[in-house]
C-alpha positions as CSV (number, residue, x, y, z in Angstrom):
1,X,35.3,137.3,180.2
2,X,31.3,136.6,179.9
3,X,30.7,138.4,182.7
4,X,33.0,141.4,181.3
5,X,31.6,141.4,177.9
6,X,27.6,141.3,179.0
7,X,28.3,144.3,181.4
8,X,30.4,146.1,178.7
9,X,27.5,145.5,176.3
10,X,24.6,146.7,178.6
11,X,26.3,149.4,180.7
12,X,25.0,153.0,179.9
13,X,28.5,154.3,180.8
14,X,30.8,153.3,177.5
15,X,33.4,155.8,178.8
16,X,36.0,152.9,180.1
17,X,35.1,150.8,176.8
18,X,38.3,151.4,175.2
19,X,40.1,150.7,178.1
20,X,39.1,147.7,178.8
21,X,38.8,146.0,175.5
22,X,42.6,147.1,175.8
23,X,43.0,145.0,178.8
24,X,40.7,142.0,177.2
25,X,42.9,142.0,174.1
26,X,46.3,141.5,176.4
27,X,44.2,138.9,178.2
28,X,43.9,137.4,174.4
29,X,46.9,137.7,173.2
30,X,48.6,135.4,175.8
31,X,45.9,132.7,175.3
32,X,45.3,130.7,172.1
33,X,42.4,128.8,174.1
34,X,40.9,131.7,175.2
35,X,41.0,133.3,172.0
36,X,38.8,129.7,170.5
37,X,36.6,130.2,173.9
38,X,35.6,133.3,172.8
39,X,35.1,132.8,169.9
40,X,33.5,129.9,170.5
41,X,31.1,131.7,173.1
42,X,30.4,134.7,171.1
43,X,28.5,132.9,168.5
44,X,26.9,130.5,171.3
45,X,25.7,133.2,173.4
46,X,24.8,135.3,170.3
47,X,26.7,138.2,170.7
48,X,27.9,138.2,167.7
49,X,23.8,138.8,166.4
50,X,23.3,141.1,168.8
51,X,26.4,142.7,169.5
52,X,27.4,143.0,165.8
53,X,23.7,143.4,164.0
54,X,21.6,144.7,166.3
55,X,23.7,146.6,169.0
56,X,22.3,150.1,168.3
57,X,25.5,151.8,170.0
58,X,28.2,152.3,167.1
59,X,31.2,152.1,170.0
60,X,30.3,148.5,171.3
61,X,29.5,147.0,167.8
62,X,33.3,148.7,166.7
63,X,35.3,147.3,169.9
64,X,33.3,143.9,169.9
65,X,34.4,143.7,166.5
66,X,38.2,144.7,167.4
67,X,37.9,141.9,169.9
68,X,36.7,139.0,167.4
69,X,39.1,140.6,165.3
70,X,42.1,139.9,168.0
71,X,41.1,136.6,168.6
72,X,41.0,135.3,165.4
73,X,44.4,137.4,164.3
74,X,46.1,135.3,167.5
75,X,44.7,131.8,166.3
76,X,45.6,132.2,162.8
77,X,49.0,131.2,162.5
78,X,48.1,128.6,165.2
79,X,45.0,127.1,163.1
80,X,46.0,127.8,159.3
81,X,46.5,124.7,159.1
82,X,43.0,123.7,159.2
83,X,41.8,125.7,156.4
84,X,44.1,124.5,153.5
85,X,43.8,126.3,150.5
86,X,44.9,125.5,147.0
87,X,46.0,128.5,145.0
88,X,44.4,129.3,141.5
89,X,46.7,128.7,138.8
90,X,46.4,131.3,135.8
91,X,46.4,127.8,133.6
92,X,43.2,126.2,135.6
93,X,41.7,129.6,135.6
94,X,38.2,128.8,133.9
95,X,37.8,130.8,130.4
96,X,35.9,133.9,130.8
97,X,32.8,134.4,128.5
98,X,31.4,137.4,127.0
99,X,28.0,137.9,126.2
100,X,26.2,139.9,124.0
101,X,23.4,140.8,122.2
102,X,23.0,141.0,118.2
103,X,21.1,142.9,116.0
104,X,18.4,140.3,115.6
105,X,18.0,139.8,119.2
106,X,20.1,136.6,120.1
107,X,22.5,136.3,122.3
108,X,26.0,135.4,121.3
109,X,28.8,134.2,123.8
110,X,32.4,134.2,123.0
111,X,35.4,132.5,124.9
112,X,37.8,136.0,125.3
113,X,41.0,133.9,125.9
114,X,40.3,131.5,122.8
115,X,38.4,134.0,120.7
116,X,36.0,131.2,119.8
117,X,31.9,132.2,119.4
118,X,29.8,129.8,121.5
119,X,26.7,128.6,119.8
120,X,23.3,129.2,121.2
């Protein structure tokens, strides 16, 4: 897959490009650890810097970003666990606050939920 990648990424042909990040995306989809490899390797190796940022040819940067895409889509499910997120309950929402100016130049907040002026 290194090997693949750094030849896709140099090669002045980009004609099979498609095809075979077609082929590399089959090779991910059966392969949770290679999908972590290479994603894994594509910060390591910084292709992700210079695949993503400074890759001047809009085709690679668009299929290297279909494969990061790919990978992280198949380890998802796999790895949601790891990232555990509590959802936002309207009631622990925090108050939002409006400010504005007055005549004489000083600001003024209020609380729009509680309708409440905040002093300066």
């Amino acid at each position: 897959c290194h090997f693949v990648v750094e030849t896709l990424a140099h090669a002045k042909d980009k004609s099979l490009l498609p095809e075979w990040v077609r082929m590399l995306q089959m090779w991910l989809h059966r392969s949770p650890v290679a999908c972590r490899w290479f994603l894994l390797q594509s910060e390591a190796a910084g292709w992700v810097r210079s695949l993503l940022l400074a890759c001047t040819v809009s085709e690679m940067r668009e299929k290297f970003a279909q494969l990061l895409l790919h990978a992280a889509a198949v380890l998802r499910p796999l790895e949601l666990h790891l990232y555990p997120i509590a959802p936002l309950l309207p009631d622990t929402a925090p108050p939002v606050v409006v400010v504005t100016t007055s005549l004489s130049g000083s600001l003024e907040g209020t609380d729009e939920e509680e309708g409440e002026e905040e002093e300066p």
